[in-house]
Each structure stands twice: as structure tokens, then as C-alpha cells.
N, CA, C and O atoms as a CHARMM CRD file, in Angstrom:
* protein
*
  292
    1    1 UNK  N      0.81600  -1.18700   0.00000 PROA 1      0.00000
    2    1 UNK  CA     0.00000   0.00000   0.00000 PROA 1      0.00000
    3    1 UNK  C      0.86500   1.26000   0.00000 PROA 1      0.00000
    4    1 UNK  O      0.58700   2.28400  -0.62300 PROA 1      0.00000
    5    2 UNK  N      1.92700   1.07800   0.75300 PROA 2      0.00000
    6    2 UNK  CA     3.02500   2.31200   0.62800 PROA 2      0.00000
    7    2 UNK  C      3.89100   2.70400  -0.63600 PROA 2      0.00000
    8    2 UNK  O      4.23600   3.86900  -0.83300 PROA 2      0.00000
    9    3 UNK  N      4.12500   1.96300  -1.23600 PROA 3      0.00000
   10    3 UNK  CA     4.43500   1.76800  -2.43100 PROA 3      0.00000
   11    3 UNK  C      3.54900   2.17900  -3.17900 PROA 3      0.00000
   12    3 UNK  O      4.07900   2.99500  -3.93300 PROA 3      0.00000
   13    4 UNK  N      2.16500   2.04800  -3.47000 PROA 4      0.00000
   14    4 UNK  CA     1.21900   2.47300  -4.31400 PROA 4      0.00000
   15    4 UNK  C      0.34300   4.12200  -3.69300 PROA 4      0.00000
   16    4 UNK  O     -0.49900   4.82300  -4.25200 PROA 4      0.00000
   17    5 UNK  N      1.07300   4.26200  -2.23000 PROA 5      0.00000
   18    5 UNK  CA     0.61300   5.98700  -2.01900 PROA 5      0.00000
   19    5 UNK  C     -0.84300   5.54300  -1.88100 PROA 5      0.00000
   20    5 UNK  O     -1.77500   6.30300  -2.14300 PROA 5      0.00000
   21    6 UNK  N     -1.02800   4.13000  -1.40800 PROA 6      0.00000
   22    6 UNK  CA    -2.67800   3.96900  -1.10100 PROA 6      0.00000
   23    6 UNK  C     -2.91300   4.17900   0.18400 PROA 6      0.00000
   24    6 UNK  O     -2.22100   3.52300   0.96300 PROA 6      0.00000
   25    7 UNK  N     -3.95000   5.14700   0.77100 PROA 7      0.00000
   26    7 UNK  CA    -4.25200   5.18600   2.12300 PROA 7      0.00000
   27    7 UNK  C     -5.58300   4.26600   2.36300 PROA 7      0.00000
   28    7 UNK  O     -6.64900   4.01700   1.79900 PROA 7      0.00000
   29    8 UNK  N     -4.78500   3.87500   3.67900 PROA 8      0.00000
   30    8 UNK  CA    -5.95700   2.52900   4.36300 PROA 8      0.00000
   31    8 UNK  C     -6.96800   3.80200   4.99700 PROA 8      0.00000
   32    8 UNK  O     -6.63700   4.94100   5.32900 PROA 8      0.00000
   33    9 UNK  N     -8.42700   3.09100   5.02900 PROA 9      0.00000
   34    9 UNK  CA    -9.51000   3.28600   5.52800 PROA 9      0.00000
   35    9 UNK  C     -9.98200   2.51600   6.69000 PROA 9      0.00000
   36    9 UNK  O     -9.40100   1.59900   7.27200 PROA 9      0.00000
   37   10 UNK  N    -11.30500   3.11900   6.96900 PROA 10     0.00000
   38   10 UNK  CA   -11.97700   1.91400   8.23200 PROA 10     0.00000
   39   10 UNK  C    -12.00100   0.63300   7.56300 PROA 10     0.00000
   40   10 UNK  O    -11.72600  -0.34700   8.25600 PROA 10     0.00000
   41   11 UNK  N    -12.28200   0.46000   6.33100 PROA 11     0.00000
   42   11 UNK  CA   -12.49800  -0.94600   5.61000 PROA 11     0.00000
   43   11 UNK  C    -11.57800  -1.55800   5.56600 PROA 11     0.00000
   44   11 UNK  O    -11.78700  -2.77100   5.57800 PROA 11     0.00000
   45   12 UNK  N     -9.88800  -1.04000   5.48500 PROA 12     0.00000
   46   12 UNK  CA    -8.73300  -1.60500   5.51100 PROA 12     0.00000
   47   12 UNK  C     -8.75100  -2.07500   7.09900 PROA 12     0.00000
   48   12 UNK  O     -8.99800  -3.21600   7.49200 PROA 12     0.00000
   49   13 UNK  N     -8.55100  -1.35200   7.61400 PROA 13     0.00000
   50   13 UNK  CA    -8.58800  -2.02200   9.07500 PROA 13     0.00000
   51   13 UNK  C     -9.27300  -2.67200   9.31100 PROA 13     0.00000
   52   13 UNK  O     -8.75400  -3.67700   9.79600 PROA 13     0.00000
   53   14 UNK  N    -10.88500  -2.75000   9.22500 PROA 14     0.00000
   54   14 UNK  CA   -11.95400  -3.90200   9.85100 PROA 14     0.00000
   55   14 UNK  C    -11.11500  -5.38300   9.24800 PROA 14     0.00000
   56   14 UNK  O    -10.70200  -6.35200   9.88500 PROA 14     0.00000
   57   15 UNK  N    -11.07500  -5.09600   7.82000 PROA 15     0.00000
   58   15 UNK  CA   -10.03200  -6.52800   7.18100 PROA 15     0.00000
   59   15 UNK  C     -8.74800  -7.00100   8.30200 PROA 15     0.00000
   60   15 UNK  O     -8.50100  -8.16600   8.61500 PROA 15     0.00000
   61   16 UNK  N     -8.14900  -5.98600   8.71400 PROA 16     0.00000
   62   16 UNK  CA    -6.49000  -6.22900   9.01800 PROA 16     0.00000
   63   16 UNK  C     -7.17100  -6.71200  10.88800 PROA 16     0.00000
   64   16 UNK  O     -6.90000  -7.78700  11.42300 PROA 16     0.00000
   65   17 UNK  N     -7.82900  -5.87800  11.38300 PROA 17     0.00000
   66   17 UNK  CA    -8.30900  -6.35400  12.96300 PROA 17     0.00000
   67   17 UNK  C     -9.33400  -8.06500  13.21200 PROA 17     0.00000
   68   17 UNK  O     -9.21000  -8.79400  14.19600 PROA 17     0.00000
   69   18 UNK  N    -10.21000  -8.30600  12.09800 PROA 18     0.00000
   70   18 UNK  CA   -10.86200  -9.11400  12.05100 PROA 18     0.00000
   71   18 UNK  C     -9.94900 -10.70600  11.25100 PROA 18     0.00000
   72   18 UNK  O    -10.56700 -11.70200  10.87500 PROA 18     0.00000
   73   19 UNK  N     -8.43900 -10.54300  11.16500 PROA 19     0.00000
   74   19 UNK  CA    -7.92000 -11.52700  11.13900 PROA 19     0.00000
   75   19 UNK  C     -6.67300 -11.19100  11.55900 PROA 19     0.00000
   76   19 UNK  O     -5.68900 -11.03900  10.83600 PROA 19     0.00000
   77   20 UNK  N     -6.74800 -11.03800  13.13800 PROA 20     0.00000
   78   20 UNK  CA    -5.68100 -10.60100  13.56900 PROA 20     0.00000
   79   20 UNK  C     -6.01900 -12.03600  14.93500 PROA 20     0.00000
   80   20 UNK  O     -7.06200 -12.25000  15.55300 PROA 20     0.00000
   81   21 UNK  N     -4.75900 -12.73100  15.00300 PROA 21     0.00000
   82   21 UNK  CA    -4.57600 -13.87500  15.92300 PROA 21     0.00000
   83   21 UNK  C     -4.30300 -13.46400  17.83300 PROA 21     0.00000
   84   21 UNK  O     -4.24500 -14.29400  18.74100 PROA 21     0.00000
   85   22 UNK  N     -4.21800 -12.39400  17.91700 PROA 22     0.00000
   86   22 UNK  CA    -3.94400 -11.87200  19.03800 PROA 22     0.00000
   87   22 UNK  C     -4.37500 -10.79100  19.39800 PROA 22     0.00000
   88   22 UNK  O     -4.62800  -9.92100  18.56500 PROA 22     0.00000
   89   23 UNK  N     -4.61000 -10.54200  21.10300 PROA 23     0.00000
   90   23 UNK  CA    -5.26100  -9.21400  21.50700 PROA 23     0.00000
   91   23 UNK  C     -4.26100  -8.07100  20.95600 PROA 23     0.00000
   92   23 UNK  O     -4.69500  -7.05900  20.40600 PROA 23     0.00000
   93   24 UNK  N     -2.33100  -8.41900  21.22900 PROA 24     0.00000
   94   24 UNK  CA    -1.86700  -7.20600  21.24000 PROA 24     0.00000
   95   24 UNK  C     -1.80500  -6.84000  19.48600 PROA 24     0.00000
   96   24 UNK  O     -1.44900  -5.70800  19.16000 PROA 24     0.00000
   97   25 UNK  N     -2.09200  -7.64200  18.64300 PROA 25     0.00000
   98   25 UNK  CA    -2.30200  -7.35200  17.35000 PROA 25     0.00000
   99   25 UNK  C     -3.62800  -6.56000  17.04900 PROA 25     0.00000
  100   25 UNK  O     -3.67400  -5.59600  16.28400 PROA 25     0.00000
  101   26 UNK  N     -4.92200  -7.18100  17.87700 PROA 26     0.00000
  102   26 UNK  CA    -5.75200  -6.21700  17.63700 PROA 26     0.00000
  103   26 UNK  C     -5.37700  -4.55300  17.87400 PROA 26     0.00000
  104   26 UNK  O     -5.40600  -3.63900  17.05000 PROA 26     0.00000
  105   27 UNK  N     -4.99600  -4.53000  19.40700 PROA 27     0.00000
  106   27 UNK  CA    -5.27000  -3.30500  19.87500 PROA 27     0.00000
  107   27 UNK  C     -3.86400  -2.53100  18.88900 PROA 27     0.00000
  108   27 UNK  O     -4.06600  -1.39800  18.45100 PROA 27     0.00000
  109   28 UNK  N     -2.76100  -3.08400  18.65700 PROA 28     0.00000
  110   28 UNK  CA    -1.86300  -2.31300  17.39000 PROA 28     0.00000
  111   28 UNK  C     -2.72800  -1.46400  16.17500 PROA 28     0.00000
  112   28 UNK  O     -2.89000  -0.27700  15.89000 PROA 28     0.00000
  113   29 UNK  N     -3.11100  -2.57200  15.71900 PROA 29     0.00000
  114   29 UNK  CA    -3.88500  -2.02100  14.52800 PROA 29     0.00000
  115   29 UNK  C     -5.32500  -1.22600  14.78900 PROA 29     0.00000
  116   29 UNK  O     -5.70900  -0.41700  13.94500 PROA 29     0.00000
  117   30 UNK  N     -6.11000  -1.48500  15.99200 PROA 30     0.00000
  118   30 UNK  CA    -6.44900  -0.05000  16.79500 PROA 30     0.00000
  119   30 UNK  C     -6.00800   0.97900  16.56400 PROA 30     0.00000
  120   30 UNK  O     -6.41300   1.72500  15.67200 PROA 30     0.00000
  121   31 UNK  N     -4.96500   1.23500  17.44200 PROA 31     0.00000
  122   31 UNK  CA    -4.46400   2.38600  17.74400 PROA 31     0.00000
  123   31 UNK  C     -3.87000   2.69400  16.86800 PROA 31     0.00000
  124   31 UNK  O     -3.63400   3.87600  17.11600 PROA 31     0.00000
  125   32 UNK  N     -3.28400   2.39500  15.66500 PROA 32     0.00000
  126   32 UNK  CA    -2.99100   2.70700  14.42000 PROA 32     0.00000
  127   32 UNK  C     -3.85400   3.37500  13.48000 PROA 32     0.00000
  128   32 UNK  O     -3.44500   4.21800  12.68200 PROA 32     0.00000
  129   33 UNK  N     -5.04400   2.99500  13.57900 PROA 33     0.00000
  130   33 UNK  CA    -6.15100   3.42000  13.23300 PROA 33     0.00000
  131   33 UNK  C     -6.73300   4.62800  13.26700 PROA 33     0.00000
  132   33 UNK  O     -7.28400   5.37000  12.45400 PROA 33     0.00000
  133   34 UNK  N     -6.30900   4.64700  15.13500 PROA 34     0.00000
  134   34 UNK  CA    -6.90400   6.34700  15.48100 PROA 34     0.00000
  135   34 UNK  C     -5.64200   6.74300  15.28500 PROA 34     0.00000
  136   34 UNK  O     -6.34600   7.60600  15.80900 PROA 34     0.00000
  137   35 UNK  N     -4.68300   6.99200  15.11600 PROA 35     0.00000
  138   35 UNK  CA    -3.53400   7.66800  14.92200 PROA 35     0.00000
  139   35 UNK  C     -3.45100   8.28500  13.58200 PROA 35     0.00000
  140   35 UNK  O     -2.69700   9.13000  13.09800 PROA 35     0.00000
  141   36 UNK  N     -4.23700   7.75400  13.22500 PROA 36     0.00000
  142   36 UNK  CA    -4.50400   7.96300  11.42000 PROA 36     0.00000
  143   36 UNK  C     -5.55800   9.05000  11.20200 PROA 36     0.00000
  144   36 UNK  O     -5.60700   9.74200  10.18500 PROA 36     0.00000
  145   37 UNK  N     -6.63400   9.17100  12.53200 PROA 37     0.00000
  146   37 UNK  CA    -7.67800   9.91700  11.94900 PROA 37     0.00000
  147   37 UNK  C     -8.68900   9.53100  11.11400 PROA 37     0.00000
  148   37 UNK  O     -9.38600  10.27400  10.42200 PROA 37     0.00000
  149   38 UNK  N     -8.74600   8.29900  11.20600 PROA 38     0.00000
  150   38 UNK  CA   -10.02500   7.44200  10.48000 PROA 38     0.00000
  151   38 UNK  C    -10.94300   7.40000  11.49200 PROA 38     0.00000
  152   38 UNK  O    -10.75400   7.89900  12.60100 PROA 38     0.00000
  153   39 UNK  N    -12.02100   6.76900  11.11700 PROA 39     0.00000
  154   39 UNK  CA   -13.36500   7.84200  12.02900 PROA 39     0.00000
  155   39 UNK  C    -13.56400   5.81200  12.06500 PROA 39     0.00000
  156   39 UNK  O    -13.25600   4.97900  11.21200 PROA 39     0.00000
  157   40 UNK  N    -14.10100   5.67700  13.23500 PROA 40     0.00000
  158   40 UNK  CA   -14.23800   4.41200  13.98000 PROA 40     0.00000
  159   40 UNK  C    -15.79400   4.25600  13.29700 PROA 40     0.00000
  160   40 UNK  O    -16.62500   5.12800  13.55200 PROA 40     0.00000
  161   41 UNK  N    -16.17100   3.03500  12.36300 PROA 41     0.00000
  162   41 UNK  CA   -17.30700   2.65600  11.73300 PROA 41     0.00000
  163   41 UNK  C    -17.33800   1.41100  12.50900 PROA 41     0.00000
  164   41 UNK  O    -16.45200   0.75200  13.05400 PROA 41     0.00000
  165   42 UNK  N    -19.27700   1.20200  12.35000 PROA 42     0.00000
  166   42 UNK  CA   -19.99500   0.24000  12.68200 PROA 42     0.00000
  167   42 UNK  C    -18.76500  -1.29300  12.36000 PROA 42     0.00000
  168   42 UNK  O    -18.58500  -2.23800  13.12700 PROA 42     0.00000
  169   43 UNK  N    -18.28900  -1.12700  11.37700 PROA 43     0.00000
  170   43 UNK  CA   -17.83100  -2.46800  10.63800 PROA 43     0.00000
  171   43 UNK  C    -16.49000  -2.45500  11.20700 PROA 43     0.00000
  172   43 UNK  O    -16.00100  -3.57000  11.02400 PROA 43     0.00000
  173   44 UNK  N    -15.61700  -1.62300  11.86400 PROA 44     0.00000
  174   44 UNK  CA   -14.92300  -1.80500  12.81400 PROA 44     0.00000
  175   44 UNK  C    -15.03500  -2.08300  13.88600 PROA 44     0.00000
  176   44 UNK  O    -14.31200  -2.97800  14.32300 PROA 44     0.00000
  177   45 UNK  N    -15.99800  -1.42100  14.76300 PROA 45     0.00000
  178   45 UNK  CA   -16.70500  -2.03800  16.44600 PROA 45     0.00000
  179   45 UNK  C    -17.03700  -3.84800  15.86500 PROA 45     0.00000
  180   45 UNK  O    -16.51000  -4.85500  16.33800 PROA 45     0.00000
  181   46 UNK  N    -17.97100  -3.79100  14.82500 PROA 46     0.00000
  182   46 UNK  CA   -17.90300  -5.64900  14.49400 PROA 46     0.00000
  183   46 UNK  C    -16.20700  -6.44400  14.55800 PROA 46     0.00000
  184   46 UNK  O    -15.77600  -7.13300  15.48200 PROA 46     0.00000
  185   47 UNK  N    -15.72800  -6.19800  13.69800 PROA 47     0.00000
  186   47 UNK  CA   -14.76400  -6.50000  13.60800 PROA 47     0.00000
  187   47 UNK  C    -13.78000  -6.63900  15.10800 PROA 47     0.00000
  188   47 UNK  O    -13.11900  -7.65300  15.33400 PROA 47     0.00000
  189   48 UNK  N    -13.81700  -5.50800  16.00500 PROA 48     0.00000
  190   48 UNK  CA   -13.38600  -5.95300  16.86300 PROA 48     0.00000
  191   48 UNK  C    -13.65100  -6.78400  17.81400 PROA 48     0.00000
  192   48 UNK  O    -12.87400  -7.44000  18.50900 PROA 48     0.00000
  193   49 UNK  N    -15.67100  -6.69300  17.82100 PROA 49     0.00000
  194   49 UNK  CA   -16.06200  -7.97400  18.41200 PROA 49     0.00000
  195   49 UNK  C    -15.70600  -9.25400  17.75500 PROA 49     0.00000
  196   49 UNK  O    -15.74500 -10.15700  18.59100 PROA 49     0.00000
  197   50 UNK  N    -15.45700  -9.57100  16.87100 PROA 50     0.00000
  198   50 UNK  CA   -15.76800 -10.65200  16.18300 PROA 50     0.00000
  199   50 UNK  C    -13.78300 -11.24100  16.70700 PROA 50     0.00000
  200   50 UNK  O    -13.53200 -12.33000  17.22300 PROA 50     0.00000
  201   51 UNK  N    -13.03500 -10.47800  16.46800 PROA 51     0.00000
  202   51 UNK  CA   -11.50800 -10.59800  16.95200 PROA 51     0.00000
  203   51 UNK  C    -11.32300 -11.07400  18.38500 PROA 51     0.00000
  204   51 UNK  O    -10.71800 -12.02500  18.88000 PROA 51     0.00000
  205   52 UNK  N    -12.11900  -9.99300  18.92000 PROA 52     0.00000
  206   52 UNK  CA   -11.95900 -10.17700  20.30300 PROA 52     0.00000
  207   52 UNK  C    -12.23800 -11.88900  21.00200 PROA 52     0.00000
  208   52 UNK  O    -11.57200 -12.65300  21.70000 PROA 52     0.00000
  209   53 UNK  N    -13.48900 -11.92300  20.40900 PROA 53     0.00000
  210   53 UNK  CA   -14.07200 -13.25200  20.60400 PROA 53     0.00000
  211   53 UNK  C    -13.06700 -14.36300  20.03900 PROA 53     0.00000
  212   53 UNK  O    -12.77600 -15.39400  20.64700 PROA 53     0.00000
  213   54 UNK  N    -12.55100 -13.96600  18.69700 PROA 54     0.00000
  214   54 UNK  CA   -11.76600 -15.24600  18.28300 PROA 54     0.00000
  215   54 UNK  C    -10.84100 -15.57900  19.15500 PROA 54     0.00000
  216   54 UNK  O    -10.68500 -16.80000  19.15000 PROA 54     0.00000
  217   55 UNK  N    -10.05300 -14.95200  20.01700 PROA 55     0.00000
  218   55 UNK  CA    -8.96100 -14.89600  20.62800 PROA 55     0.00000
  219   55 UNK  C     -9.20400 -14.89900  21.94000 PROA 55     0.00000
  220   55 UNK  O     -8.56100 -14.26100  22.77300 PROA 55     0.00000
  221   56 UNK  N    -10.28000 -15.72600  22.18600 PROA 56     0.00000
  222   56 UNK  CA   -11.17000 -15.81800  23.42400 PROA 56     0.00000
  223   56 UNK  C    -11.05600 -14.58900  24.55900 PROA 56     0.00000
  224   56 UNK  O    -10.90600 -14.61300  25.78100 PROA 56     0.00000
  225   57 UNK  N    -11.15900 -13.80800  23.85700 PROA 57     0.00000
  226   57 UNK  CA   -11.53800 -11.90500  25.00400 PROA 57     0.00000
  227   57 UNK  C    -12.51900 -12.23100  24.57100 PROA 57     0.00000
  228   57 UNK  O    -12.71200 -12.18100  23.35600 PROA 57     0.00000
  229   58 UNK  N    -13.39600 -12.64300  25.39000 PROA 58     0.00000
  230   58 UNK  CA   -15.27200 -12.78400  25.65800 PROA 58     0.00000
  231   58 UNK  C    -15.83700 -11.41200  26.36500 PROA 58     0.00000
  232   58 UNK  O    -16.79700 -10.88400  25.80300 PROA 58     0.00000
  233   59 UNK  N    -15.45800 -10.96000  27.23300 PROA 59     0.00000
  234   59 UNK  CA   -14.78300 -10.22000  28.38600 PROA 59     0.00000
  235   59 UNK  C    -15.25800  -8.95500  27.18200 PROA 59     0.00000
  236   59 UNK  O    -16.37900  -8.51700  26.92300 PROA 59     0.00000
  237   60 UNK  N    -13.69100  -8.54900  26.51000 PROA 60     0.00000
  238   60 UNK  CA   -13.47300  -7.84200  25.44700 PROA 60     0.00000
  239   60 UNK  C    -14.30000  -7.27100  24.47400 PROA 60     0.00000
  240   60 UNK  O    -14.50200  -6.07000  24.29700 PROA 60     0.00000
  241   61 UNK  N    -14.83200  -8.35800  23.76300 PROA 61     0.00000
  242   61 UNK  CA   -16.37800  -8.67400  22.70400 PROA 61     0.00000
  243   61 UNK  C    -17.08100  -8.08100  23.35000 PROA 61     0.00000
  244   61 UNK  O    -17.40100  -6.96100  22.95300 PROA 61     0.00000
  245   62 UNK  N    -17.62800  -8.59900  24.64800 PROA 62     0.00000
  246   62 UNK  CA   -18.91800  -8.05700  25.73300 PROA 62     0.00000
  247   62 UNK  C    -18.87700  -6.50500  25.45400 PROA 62     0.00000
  248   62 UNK  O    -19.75300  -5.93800  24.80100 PROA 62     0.00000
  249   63 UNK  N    -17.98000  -5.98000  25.90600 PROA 63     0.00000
  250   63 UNK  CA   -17.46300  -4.74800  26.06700 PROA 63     0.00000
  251   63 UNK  C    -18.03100  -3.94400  24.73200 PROA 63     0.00000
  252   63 UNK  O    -19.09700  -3.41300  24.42200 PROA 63     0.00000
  253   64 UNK  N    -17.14900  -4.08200  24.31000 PROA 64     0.00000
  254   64 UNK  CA   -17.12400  -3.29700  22.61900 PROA 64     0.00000
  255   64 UNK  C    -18.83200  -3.24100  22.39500 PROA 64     0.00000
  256   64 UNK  O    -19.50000  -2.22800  22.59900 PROA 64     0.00000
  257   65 UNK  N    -19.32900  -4.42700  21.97600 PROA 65     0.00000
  258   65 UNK  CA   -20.71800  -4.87000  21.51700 PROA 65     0.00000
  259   65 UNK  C    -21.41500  -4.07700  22.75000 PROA 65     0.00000
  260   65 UNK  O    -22.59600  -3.93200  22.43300 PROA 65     0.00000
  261   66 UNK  N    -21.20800  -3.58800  23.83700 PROA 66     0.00000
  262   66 UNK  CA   -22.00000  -2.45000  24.38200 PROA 66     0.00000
  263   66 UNK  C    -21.70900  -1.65100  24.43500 PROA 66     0.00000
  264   66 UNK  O    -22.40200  -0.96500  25.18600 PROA 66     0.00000
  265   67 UNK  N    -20.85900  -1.12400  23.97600 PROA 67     0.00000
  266   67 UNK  CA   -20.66300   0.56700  23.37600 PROA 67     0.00000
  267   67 UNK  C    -21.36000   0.61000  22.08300 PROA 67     0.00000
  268   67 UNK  O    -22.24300   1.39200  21.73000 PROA 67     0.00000
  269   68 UNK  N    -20.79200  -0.40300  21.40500 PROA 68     0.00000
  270   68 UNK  CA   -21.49100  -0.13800  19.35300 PROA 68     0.00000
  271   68 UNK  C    -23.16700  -0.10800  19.92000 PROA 68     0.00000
  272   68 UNK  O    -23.78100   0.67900  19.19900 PROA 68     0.00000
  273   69 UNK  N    -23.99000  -0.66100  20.87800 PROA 69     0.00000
  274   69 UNK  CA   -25.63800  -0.57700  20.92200 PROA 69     0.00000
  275   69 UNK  C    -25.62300   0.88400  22.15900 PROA 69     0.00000
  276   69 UNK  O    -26.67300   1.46500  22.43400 PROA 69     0.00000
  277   70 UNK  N    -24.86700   1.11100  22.50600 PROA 70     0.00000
  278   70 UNK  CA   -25.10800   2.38000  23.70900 PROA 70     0.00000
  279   70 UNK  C    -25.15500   3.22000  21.83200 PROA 70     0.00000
  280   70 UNK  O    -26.19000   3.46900  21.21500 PROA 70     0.00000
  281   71 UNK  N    -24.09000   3.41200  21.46600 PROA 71     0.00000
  282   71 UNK  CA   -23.47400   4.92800  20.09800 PROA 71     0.00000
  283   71 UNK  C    -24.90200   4.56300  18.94100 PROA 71     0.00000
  284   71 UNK  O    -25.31900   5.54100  18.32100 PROA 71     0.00000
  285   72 UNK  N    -25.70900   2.98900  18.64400 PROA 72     0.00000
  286   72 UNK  CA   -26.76200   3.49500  17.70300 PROA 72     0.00000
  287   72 UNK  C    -27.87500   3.77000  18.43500 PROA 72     0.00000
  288   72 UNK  O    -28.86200   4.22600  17.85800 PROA 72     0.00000
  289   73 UNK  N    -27.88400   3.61300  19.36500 PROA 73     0.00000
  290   73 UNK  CA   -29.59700   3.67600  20.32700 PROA 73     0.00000
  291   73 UNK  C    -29.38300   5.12600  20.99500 PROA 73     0.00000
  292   73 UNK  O    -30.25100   5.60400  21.72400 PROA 73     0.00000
């Protein structure tokens, strides 16, 4: 992507967090994320539930998945 001067989006990240094998890989590419100034989408809060859970943060998932229904309700 650096090579091609392509800038990642929320869609690049939901991809890069939602097959990420580890918490400290999730929260990297997190905070990479906001460091960037990309605006945190629905399909990222999924994505991090869906990570979280793979990598058994149940805990984690819980979490997230009640902020994403607190921010649409």
C-alpha cells in the first residue's frame, strides 16, 4: 500500500483487525487506526467484536458490543 501511495480506511482495518490472531495485534492495529484519523465505523466495532471473541476476550467482545448498541440507540 506504501508503495502504491494507497491510504488505508476503516475498511482496511476492519479486514487487518478481524484476522488478527492476538489481543496485542488487535489493539496495534487499533491504535494505528486512530492515529490515522479514520473515524471508527460500525464495521470496525464488528470486527473488533468478532476478533476479540476469536482470541477468546469474551470479556473484550462483551465490552465493545455495548458501546457499538449504547453509540446506535
Amino acid at each position: 500500500m506504501k508503495e502504491a501511495d494507497v491510504k488505508p480506511d476503516s475498511h482496511t482495518f476492519s479486514h487487518l483487525i478481524t484476522n488478527c490472531n492476538s489481543e496485542e495485534d488487535i489493539n496495534m492495529y487499533y491504535e494505528e487506526m486512530k492515529r490515522s484519523g479514520i473515524q471508527v465505523t460500525k464495521q470496525v466495532f464488528m470486527a473488533l467484536v468478532n476478533a476479540y471473541a476469536a482470541c477468546g476476550q469474551f470479556e473484550k467482545a462483551k465490552q465493545v458490543s455495548l458501546l457499538l448498541a449504547t453509540l446506535l440507540y
